[in-house]
N, C-alpha and C positions, 0 to 999 in steps of 0.2 A: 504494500500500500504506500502511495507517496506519502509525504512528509505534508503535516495539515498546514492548513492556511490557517493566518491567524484571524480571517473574519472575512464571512461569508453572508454577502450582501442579497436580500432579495425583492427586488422592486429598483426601478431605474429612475426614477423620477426625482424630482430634486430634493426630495432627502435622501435617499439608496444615495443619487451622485453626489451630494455634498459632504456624506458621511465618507466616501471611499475618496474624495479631493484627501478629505484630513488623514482618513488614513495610510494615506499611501503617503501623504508627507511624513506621518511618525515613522517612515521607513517599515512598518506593516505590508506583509504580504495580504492581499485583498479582493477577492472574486465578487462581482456583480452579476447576477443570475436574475435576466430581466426578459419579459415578455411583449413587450412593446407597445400596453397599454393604459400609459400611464396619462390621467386623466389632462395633467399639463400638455401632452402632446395633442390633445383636440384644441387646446386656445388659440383662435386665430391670430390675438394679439394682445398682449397684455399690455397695458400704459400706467399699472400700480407698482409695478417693480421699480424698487429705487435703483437708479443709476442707469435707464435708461428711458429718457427725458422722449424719444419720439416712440417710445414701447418695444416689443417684441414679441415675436410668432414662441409659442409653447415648445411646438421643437426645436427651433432652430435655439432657444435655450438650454433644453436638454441636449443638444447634440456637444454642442461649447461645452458645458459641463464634463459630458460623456471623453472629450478630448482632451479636456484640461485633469481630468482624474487617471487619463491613457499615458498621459505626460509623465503622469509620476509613480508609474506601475502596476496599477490598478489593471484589473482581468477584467474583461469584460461578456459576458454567455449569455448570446440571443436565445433563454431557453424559460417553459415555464414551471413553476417548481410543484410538481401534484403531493408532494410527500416529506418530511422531516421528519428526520429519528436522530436519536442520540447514543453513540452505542463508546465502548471505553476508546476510540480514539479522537471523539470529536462527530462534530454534527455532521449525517450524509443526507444529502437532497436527491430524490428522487424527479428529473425532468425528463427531456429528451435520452439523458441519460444518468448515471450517478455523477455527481459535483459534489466533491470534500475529501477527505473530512475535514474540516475545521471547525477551529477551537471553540468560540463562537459564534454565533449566527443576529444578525443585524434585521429584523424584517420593517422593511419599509414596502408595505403591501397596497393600501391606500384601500380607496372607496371607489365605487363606480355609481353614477347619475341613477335615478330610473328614469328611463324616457318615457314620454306620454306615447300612447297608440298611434306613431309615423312610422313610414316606411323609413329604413337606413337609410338609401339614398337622400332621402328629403330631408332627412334629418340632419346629413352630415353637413347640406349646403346652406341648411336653414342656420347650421352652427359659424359655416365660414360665412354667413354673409352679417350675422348677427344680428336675425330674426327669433334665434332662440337661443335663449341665455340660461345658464345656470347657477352663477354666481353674484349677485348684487353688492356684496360685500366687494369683488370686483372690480367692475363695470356698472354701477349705478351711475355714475357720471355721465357714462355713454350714452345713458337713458332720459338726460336730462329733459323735461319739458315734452315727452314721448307719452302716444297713447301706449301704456302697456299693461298686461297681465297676467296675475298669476295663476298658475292653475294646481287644486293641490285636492288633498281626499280626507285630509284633519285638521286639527287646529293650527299645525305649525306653517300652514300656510297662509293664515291669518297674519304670526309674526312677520314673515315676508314680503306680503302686501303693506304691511304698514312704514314697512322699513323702506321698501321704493316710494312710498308717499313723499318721501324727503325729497327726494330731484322732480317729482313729475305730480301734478295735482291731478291727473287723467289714470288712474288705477282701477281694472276691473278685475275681481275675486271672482273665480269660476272654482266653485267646491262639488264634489261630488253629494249626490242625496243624501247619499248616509253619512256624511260626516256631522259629526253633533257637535254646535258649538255653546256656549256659558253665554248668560248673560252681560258676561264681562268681554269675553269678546263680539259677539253683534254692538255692545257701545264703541269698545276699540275703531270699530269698520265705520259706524256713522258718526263717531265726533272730527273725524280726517276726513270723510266725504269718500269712500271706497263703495266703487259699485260692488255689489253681492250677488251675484248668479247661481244657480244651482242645476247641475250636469255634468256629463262627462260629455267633454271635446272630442270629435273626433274629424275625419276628412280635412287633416291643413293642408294646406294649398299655400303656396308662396308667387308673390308676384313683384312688379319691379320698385313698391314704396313698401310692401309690408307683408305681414302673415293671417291669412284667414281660417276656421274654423268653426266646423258644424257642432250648433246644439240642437240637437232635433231638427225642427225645420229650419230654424233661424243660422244665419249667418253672418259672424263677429269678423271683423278687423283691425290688426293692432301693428302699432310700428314693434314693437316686440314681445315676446313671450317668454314667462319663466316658469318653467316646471317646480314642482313644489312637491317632491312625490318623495323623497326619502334617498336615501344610496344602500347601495349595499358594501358591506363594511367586508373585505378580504384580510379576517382574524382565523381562517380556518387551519393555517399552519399551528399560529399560537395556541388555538384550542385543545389541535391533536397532543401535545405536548405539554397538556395542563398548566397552560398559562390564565391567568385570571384574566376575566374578560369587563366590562362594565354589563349594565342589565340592555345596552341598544348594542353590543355586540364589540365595541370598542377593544381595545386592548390594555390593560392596566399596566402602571407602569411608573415608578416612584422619580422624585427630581434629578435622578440621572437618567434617564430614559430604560432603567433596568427592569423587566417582568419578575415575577416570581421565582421564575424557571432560571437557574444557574447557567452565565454562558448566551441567555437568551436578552437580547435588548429589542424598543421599537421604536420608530419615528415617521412622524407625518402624520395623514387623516387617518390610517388607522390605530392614530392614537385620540383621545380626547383634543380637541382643537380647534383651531380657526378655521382651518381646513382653507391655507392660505399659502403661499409659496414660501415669503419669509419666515411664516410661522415653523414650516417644517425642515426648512433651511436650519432654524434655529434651534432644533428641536438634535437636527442628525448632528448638529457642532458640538452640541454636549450627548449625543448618543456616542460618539467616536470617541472623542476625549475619555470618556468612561472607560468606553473601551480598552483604550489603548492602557490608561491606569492598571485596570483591572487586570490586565493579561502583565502587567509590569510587577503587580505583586506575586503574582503566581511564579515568574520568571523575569529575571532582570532583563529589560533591552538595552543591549550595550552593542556600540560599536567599535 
């Protein structure tokens, strides 16, 4: 068996690459075991990242990262990981094929959107054209002074709508029937002036100012749309492995980004979060550091 790697990264996204920047500076041997979809690589363009004043495309971020972590020895395995075991020489991943062992294992796994009922196609162009949005936290600027809506199936789509109320006084809430909401939130929707609709969207259509969709008979158009439907959260490595989880699926994880599980670290959205680039940027610079600590107690790194 070769000789383990001291940290075995999984997820490419900008905390997997930020964590593997650092580590490959502490002179750390370092494998990236990434699947290629990492939710930053759908952003057509970001304009909230500091330091870069006219924005930038989600990949072509990742990619910079991907090259500046290549720089400094970092491994990099177009592969995606179905399995994690730990056995006495260190962690083995189960992808296209076995990747390890190493010492520990870094997962930076993230979340995936749920999309509303569109075809892929429409949906990917309705993404690049920036007809349909996912993040407000983002891109609410983008939306300044825009008809837009959100559409969601509970309450938490309520908070959302109320939070684009701040750039745009033209907000429409499309909830599904069964979602039940408090008395506290229908005041929330009409002290801000949010239209309330009830249904589920379906047939969007996209045309050259905006996005339309079917409620029943009726037919809505908005300069954009925000899904409001939930993510799903990719903790099922850290599960297998009896990592403590939150009760929405999250990943637990104490002020060094360390799980319960010895050996085992997280960063990014599938950790508790902003679920924000810098956030998990910031999250993978003290996940690494940890690291590197930790694997320094156990064995001195010297050169």
């Amino acid at each position: 068996m070769s000789e383990a790697r001291d940290c075995l990264i999984i997820g490419g996204g900008p905390a997997g690459l930020t964590a593997a920047i650092y580590l490959a500076r502490f002179h750390l041997s370092v494998t990236v075991a990434d699947n290629g979809n990492s939710r930053a690589r759908q952003i057509t363009r970001t304009n909230n990242h500091a330091g870069f004043p006219e924005g930038i495309a989600g990949a072509d971020l990742l990619d910079r990262m991907r090259d500046q972590a290549g720089k400094y020895g970092a491994c990099y395995l177009e592969s995606h990981v179905a399995e994690l075991v730990k056995g006495p020489d260190g962690y083995m991943a189960r992808g296209g094929g076995m990747i390890g062992p190493a010492r520990t294992v870094l997962l930076a796994t993230g979340v995936s959107n749920r999309p509303p009922d569109i075809p892929k196609p429409l949906h990917a162009e309705a993404l690049r054209s920036g007809r349909l949005r996912y993040c407000p936290v983002c891109d609410g600027y983008e939306v300044t002074d825009q008809n837009v809506c959100v559409i969601g199936r509970d309450a938490r789509a309520v908070t959302e709508a109320v939070f684009l109320r701040s750039f745009t006084d033209r907000v429409t809430l499309i909830l599904d029937q069964r979602a039940e909401l408090t008395e506290q939130d229908l005041s929330r929707i009409g002290a801000v002036g949010i239209e309330l609709v009830r249904g589920r969207p379906s047939e969007f259509s996209l045309d050259q100012t905006g996005i339309t969709v079917s409620l029943g008979q009726r037919r809505m158009s908005f300069d954009t749309v925000y899904p409001a439907l939930g993510s799903k959260i990719h903790s099922d490595l850290a599960a297998s492995l009896g990592a403590t989880l939150t009760d929405e699926g999250c990943i637990k994880v104490d002020a060094h980004q360390r799980t319960n599980v010895p050996g085992l670290y997280a960063a990014g959205d599938v950790v508790v979060g902003l679920d924000q680039i810098s956030h998990a940027m910031g999250e993978a610079g003290v996940a690494a550091t940890t690291i590197r600590n930790d694997l320094a107690t156990a064995k001195p790194i010297l050169r």
